[in-house]
PDB file with one MODEL, atoms N, CA, C and O in Angstrom:
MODEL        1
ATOM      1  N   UNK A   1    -149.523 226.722  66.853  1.00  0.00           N
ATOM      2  CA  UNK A   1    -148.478 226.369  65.911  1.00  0.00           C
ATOM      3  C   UNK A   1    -148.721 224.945  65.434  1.00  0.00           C
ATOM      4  O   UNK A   1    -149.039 224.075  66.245  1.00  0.00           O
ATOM      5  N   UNK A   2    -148.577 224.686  64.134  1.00  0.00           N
ATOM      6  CA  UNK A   2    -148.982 223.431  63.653  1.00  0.00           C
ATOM      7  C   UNK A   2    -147.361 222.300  64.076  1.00  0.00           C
ATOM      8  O   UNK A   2    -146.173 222.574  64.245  1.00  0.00           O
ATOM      9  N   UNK A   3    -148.288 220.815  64.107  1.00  0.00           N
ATOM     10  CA  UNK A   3    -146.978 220.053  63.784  1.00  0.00           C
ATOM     11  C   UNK A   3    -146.357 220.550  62.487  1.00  0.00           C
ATOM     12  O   UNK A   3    -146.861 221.151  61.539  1.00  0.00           O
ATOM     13  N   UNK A   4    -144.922 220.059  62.755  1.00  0.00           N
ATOM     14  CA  UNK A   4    -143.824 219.454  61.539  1.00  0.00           C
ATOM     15  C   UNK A   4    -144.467 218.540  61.177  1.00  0.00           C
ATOM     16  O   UNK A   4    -145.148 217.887  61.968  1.00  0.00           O
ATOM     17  N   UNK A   5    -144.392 218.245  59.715  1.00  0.00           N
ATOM     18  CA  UNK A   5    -144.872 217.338  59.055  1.00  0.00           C
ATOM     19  C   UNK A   5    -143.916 216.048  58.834  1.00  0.00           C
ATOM     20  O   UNK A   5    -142.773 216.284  58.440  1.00  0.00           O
ATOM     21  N   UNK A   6    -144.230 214.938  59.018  1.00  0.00           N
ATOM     22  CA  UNK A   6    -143.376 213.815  59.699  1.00  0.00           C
ATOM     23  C   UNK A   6    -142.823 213.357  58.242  1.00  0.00           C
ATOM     24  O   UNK A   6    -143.341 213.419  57.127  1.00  0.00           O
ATOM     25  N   UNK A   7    -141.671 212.912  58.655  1.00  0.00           N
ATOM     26  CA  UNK A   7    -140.376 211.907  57.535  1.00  0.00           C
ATOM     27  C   UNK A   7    -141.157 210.654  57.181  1.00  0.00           C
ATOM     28  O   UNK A   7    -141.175 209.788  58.055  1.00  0.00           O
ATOM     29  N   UNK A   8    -141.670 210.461  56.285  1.00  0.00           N
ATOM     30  CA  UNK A   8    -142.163 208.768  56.147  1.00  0.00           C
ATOM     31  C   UNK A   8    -141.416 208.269  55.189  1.00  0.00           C
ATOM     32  O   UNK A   8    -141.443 207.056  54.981  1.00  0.00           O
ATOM     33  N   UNK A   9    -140.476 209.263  54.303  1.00  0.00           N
ATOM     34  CA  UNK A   9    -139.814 208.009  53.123  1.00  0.00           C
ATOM     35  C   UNK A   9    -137.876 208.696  53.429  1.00  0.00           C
ATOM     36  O   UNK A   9    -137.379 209.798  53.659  1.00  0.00           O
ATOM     37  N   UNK A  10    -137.346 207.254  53.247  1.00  0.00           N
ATOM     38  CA  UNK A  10    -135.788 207.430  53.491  1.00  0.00           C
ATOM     39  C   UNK A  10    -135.391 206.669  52.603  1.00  0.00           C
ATOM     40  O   UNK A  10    -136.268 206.313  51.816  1.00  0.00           O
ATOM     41  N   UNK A  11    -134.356 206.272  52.430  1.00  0.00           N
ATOM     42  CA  UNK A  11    -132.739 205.646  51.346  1.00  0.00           C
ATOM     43  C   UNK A  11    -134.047 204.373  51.159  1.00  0.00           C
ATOM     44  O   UNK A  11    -134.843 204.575  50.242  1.00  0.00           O
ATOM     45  N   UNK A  12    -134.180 203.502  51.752  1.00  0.00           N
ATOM     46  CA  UNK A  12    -134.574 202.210  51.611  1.00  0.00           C
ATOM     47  C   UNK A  12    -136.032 201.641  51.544  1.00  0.00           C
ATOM     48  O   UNK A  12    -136.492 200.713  50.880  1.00  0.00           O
ATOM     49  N   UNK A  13    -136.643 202.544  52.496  1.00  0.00           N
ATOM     50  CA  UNK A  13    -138.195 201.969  53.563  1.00  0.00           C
ATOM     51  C   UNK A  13    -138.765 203.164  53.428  1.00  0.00           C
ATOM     52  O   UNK A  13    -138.025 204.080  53.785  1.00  0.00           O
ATOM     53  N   UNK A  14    -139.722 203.456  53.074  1.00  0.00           N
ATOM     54  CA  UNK A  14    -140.692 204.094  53.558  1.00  0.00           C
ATOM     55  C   UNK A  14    -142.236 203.539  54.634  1.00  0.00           C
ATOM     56  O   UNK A  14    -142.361 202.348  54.922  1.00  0.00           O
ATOM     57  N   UNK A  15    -143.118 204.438  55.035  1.00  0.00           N
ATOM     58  CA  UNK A  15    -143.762 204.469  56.202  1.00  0.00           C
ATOM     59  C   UNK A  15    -145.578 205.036  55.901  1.00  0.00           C
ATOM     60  O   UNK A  15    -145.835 206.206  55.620  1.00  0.00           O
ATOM     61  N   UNK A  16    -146.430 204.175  56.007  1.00  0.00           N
ATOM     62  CA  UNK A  16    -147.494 204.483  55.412  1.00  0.00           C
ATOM     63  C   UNK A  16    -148.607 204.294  56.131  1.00  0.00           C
ATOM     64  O   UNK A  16    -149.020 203.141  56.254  1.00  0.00           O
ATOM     65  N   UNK A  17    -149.315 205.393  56.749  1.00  0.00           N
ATOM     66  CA  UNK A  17    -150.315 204.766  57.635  1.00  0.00           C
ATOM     67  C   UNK A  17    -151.170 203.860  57.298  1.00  0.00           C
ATOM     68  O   UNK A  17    -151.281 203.444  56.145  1.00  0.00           O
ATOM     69  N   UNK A  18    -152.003 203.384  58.478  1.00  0.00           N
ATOM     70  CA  UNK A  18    -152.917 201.999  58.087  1.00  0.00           C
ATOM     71  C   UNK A  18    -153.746 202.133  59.119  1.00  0.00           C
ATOM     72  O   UNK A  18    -154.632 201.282  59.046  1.00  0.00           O
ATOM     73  N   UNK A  19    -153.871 202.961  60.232  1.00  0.00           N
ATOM     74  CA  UNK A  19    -154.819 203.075  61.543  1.00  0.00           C
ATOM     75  C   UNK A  19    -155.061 204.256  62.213  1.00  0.00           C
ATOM     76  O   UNK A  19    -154.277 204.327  63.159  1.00  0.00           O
ATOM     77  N   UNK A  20    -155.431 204.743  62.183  1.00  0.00           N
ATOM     78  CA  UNK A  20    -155.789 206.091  63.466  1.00  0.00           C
ATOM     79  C   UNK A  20    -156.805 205.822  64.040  1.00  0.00           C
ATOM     80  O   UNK A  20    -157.994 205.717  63.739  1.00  0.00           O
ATOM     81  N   UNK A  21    -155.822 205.652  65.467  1.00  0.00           N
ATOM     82  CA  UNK A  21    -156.504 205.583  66.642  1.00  0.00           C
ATOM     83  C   UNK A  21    -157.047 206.422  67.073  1.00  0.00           C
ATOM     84  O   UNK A  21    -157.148 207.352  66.272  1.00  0.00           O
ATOM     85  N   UNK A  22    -157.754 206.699  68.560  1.00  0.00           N
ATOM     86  CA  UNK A  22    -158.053 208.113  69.436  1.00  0.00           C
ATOM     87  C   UNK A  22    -156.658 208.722  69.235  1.00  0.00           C
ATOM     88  O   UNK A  22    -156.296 209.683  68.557  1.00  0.00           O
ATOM     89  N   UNK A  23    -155.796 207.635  70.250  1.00  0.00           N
ATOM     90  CA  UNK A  23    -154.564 208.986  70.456  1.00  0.00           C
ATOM     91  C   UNK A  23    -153.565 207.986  70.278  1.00  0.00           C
ATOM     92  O   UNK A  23    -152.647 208.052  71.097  1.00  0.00           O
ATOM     93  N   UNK A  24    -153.463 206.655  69.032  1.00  0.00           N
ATOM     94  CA  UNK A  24    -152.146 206.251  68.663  1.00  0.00           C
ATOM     95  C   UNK A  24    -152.321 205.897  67.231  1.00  0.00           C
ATOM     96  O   UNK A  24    -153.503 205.874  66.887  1.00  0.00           O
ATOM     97  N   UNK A  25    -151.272 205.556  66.108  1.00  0.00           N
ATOM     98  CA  UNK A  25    -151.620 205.363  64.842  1.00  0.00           C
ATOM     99  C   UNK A  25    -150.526 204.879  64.651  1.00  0.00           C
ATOM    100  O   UNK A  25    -149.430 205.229  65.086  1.00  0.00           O
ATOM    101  N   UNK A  26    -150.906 203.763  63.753  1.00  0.00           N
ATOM    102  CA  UNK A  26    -150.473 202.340  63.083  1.00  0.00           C
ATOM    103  C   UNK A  26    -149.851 202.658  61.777  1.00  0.00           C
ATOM    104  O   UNK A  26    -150.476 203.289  60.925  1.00  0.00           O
ATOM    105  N   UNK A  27    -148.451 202.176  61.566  1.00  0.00           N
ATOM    106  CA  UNK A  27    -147.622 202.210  59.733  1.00  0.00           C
ATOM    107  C   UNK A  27    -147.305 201.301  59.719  1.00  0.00           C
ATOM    108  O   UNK A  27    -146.888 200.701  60.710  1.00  0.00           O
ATOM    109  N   UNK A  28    -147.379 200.868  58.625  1.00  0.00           N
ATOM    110  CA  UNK A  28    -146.769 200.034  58.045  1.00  0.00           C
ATOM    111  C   UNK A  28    -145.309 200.357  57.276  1.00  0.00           C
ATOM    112  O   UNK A  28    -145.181 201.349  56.559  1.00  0.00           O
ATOM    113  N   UNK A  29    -144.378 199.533  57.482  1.00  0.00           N
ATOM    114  CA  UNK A  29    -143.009 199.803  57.393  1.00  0.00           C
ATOM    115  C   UNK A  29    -143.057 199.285  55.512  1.00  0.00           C
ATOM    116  O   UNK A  29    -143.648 198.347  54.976  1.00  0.00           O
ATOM    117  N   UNK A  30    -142.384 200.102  55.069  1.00  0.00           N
ATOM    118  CA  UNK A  30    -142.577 199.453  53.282  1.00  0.00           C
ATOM    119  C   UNK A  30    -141.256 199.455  52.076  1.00  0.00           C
ATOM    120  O   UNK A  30    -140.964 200.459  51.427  1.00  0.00           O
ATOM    121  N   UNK A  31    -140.682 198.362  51.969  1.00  0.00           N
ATOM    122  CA  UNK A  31    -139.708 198.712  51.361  1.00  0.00           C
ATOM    123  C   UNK A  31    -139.943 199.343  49.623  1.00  0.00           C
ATOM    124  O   UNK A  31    -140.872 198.895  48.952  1.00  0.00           O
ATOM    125  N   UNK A  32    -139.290 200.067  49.234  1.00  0.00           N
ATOM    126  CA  UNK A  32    -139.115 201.466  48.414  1.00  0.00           C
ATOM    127  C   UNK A  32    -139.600 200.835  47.250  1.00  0.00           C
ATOM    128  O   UNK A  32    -140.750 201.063  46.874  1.00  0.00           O
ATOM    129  N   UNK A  33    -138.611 199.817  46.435  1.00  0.00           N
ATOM    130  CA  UNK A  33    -138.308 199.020  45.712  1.00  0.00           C
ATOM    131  C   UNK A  33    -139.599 198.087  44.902  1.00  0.00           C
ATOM    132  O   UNK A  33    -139.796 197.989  43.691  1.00  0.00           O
ATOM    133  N   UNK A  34    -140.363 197.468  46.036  1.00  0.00           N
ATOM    134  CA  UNK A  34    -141.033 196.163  46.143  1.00  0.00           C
ATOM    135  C   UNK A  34    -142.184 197.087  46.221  1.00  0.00           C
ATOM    136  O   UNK A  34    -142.882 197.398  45.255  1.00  0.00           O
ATOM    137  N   UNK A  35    -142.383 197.635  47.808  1.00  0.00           N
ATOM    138  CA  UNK A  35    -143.572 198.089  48.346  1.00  0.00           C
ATOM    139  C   UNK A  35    -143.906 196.740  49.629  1.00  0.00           C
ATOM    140  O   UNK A  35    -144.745 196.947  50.506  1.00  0.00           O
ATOM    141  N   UNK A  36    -143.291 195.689  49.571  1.00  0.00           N
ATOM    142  CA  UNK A  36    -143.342 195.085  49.985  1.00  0.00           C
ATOM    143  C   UNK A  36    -143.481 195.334  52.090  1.00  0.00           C
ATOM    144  O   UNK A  36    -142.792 196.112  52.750  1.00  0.00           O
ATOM    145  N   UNK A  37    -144.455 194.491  52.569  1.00  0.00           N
ATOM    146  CA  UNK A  37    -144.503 194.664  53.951  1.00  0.00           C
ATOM    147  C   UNK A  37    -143.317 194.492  54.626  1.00  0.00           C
ATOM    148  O   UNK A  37    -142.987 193.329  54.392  1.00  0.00           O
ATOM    149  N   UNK A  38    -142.460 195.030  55.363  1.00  0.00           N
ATOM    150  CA  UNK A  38    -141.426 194.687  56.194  1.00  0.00           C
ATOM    151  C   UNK A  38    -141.592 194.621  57.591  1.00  0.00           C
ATOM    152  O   UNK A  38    -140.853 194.075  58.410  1.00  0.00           O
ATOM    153  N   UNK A  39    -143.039 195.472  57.842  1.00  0.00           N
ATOM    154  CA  UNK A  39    -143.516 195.239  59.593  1.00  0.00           C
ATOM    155  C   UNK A  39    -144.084 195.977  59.275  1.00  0.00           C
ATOM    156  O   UNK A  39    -144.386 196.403  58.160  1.00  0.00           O
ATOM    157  N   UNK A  40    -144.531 196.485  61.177  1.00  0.00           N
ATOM    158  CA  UNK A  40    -145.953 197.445  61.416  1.00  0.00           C
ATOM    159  C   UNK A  40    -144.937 198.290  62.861  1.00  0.00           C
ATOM    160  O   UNK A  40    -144.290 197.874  63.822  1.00  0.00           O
ATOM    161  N   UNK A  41    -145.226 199.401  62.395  1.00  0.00           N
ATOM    162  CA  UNK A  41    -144.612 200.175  64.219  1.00  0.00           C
ATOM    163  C   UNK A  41    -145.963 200.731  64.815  1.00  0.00           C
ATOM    164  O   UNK A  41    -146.671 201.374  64.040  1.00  0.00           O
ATOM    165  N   UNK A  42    -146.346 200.568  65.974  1.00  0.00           N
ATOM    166  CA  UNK A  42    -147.663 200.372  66.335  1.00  0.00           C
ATOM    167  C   UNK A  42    -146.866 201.193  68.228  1.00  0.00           C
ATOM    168  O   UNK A  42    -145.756 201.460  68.689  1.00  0.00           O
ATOM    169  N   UNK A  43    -148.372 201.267  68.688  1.00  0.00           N
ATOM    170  CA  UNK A  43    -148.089 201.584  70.433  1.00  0.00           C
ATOM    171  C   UNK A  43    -147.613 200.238  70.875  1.00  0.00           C
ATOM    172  O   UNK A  43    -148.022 199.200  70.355  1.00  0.00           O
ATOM    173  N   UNK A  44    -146.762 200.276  71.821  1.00  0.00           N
ATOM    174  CA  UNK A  44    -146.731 198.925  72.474  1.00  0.00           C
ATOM    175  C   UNK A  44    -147.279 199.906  74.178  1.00  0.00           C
ATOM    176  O   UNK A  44    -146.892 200.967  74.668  1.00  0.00           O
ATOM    177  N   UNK A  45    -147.905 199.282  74.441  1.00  0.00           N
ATOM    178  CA  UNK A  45    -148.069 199.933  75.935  1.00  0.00           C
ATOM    179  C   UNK A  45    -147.610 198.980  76.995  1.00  0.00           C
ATOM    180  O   UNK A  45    -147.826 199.435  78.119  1.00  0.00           O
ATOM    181  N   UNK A  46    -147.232 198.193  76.991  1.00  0.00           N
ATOM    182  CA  UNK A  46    -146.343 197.208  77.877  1.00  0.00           C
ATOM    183  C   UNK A  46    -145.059 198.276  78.251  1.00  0.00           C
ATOM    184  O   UNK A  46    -144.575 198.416  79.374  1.00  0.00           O
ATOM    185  N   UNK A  47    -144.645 198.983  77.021  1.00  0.00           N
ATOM    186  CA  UNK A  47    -143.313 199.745  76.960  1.00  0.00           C
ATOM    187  C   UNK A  47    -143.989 201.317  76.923  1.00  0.00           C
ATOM    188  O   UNK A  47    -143.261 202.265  76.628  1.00  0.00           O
ATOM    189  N   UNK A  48    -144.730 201.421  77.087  1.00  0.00           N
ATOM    190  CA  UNK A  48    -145.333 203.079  76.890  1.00  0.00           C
ATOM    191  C   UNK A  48    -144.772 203.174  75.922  1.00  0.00           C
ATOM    192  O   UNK A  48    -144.091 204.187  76.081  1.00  0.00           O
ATOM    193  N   UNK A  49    -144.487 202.601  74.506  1.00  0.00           N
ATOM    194  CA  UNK A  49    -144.098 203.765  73.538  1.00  0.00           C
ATOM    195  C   UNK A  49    -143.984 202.780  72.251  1.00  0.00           C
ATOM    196  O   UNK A  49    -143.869 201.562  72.389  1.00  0.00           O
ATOM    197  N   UNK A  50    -144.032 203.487  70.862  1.00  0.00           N
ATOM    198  CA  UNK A  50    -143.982 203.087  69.973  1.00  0.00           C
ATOM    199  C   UNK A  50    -143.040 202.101  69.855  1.00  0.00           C
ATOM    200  O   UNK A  50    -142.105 202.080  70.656  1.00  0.00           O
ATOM    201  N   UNK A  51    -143.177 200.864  68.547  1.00  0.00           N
ATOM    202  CA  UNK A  51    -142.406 199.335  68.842  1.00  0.00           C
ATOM    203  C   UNK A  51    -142.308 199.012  67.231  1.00  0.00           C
ATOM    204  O   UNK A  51    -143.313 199.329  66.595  1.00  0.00           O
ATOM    205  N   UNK A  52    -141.280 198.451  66.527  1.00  0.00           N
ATOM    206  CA  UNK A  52    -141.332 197.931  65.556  1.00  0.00           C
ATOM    207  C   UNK A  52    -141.659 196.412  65.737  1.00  0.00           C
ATOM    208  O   UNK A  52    -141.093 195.726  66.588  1.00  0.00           O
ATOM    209  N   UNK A  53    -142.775 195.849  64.733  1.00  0.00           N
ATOM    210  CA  UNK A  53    -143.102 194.663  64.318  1.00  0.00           C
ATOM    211  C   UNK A  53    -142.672 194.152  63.210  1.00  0.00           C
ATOM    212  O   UNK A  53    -143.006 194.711  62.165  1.00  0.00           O
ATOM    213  N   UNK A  54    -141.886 193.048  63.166  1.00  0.00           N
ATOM    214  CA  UNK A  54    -141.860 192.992  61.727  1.00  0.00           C
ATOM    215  C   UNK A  54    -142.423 191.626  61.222  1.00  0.00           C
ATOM    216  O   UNK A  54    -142.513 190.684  62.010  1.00  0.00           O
ATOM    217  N   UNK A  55    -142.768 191.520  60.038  1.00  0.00           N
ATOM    218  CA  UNK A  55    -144.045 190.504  59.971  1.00  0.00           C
ATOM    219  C   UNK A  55    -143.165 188.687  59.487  1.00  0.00           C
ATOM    220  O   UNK A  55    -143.648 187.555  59.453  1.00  0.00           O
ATOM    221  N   UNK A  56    -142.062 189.092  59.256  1.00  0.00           N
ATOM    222  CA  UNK A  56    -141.302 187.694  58.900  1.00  0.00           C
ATOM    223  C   UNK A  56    -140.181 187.521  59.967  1.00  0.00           C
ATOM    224  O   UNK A  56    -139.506 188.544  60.082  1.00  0.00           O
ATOM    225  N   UNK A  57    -139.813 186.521  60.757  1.00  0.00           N
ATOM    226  CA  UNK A  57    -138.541 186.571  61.795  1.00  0.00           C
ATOM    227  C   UNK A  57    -137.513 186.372  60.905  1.00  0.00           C
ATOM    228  O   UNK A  57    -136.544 185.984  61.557  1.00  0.00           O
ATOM    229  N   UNK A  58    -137.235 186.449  59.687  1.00  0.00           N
ATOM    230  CA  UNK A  58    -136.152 186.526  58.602  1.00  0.00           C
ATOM    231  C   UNK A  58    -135.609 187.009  58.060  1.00  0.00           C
ATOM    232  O   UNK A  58    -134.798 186.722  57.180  1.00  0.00           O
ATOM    233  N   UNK A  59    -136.156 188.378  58.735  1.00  0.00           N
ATOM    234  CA  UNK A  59    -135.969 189.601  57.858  1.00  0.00           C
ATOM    235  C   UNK A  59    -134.702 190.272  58.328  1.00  0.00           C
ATOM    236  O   UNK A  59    -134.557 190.366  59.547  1.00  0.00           O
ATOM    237  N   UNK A  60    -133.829 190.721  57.590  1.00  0.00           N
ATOM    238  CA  UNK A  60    -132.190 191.542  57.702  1.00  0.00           C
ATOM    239  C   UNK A  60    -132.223 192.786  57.547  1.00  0.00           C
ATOM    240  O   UNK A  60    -132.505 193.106  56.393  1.00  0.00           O
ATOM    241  N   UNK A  61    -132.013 193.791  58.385  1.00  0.00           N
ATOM    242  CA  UNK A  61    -131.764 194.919  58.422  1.00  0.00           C
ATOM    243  C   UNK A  61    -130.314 195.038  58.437  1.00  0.00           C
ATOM    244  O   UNK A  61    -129.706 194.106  58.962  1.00  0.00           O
ATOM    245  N   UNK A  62    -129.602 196.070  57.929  1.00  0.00           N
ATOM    246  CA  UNK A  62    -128.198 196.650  58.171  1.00  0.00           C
ATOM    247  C   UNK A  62    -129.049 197.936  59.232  1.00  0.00           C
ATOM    248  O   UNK A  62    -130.253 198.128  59.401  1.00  0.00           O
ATOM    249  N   UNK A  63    -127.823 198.664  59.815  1.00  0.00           N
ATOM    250  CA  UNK A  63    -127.501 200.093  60.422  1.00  0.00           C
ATOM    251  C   UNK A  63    -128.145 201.189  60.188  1.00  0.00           C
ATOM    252  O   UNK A  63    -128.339 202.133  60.953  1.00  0.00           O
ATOM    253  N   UNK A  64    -128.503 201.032  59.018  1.00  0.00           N
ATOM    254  CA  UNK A  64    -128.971 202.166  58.237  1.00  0.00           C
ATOM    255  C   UNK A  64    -130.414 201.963  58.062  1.00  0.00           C
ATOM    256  O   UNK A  64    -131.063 203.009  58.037  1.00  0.00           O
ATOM    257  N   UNK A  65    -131.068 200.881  57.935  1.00  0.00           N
ATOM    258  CA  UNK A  65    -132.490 200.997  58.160  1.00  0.00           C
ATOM    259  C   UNK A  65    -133.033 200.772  59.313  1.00  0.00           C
ATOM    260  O   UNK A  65    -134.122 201.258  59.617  1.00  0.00           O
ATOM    261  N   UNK A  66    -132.143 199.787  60.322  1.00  0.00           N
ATOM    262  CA  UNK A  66    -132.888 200.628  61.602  1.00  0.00           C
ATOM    263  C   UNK A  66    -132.731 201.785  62.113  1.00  0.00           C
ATOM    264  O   UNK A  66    -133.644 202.370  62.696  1.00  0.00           O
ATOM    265  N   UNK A  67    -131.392 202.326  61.936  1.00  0.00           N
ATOM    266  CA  UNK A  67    -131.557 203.813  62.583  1.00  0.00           C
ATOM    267  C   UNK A  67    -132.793 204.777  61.703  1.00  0.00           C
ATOM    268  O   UNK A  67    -133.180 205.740  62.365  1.00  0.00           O
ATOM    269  N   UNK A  68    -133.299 204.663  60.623  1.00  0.00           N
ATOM    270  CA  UNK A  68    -134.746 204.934  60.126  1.00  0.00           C
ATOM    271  C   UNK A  68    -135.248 205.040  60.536  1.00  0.00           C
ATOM    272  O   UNK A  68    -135.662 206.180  60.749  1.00  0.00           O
ATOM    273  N   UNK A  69    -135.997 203.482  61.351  1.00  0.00           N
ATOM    274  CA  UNK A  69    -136.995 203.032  61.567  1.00  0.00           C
ATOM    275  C   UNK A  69    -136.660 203.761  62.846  1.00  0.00           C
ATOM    276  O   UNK A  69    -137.482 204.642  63.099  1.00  0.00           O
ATOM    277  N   UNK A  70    -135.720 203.645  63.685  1.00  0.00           N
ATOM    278  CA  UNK A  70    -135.707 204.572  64.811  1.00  0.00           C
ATOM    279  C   UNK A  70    -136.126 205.976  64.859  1.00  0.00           C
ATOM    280  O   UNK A  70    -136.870 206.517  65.677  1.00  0.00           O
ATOM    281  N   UNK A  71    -135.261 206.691  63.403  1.00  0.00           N
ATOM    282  CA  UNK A  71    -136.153 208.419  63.613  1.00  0.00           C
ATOM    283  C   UNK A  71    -137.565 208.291  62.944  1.00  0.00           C
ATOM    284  O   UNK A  71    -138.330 209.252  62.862  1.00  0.00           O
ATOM    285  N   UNK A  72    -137.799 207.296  62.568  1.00  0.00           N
ATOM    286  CA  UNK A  72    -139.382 207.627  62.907  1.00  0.00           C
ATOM    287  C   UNK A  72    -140.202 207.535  63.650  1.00  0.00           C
ATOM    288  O   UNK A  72    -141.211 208.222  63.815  1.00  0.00           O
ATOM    289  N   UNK A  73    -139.689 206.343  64.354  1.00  0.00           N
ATOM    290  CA  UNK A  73    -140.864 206.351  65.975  1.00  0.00           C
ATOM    291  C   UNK A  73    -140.347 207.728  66.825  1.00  0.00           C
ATOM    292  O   UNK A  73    -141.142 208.209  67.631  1.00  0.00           O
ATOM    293  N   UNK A  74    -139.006 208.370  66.646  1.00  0.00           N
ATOM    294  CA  UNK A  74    -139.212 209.170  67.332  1.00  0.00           C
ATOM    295  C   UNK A  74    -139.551 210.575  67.047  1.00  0.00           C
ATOM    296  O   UNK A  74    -139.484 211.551  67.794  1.00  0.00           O
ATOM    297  N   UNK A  75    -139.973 210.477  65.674  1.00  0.00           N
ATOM    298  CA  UNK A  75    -141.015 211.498  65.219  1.00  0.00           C
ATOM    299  C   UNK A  75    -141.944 211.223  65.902  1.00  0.00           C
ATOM    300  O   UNK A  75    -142.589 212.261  66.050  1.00  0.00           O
ATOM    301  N   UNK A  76    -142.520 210.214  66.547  1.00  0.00           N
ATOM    302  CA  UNK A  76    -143.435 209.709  66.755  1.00  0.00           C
ATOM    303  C   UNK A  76    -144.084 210.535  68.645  1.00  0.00           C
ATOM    304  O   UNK A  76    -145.141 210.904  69.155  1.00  0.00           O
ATOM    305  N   UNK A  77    -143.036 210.461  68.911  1.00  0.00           N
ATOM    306  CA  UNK A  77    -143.253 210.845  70.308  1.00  0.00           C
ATOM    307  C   UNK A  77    -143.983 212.247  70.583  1.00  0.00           C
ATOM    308  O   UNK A  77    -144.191 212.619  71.738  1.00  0.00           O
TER     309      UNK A  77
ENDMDL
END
């Protein structure tokens, strides 16, 4: 049975690969609008599990784009 094919675009951000690993792969987080970089969700293996990066410490999320960024790492699993 094949995967489900994963959510990469929502209300705000969309999600665009940039790496395939052996057995982990790298997006870049992208706002809709701009296209602009907003981070990278990558493996963290410190935490066994996927991690949002985001590339400016300035950056403002509301509710609604992290819970996003959340169902996508856990597409991810």
């Amino acid at each position: 049975m094949a995967n489900k094919p994963r959510k990469t675009r929502y209300k705000f951000i969309h999600f665009v690969e940039v790496e395939k690993k052996p057995k982990t792969e790298v997006y870049s987080c992208r706002n809709n609008s701009t296209s602009d970089e907003l981070g990278i969700v990558k493996w963290y293996s410190t935490w066994r599990c996927y991690a949002f990066f985001p590339v400016f410490g300035d950056l403002v999320f509301n509710a609604g784009c992290l819970s996003d960024i959340t169902h996508f790492m856990e597409q991810m699993k």
